[in-house]
C-alpha positions in Angstrom: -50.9 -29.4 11.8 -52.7 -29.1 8.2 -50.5 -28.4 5.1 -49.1 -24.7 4.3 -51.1 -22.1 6.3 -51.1 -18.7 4.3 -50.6 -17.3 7.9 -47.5 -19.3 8.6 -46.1 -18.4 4.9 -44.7 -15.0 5.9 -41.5 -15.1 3.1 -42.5 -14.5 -0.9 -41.3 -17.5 -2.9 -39.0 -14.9 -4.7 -36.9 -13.8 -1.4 -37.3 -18.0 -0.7 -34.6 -18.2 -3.7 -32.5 -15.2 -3.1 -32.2 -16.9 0.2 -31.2 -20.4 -1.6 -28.0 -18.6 -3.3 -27.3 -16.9 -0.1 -27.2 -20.1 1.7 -25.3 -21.7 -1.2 -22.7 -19.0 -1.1 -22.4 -19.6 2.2 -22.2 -23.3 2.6 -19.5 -22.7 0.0 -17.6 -20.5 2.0 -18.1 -23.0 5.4 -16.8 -26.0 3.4 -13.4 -24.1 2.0 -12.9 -23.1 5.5 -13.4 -25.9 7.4 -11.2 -27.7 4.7 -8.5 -25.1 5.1 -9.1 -25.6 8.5 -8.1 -29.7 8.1 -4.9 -28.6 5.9 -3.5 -26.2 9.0 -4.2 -29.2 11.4 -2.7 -31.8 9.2 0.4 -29.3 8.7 0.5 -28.6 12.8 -0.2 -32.2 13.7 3.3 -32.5 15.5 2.9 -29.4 17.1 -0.5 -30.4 18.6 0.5 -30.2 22.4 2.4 -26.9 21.7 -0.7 -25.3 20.4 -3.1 -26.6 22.9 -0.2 -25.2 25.7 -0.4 -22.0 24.5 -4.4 -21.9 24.9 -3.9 -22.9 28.4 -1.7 -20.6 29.1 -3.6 -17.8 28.2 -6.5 -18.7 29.9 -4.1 -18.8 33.1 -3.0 -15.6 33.1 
């Protein structure tokens, strides 16, 4: 309820910021993918009900 608790504070600042660039790297990583991601269903837009067939089929069996 009251400001930082020394209790609560378990992480060192200096892990805090090796975390930071961990996260950055990461975030990177998501936003190429998810933009690579966009470009494959851009390219595969007229093949949209083909793909989604294919995932019903499999879950058919």
């Amino acid at each position: 309820v009251g400001g930082t608790n020394p209790i609560h504070n378990k992480k060192p600042k200096k892990k805090q910021t090796e975390e930071d660039e961990d996260d950055k790297a990461f975030k990177a990583k998501q936003a190429a993918d998810k933009k690579a991601r966009e470009e494959m269903a851009k390219k595969a837009g007229g093949k949209g009900p083909l793909a989604t067939g294919g995932i019903k089929k499999s879950g058919k069996k």
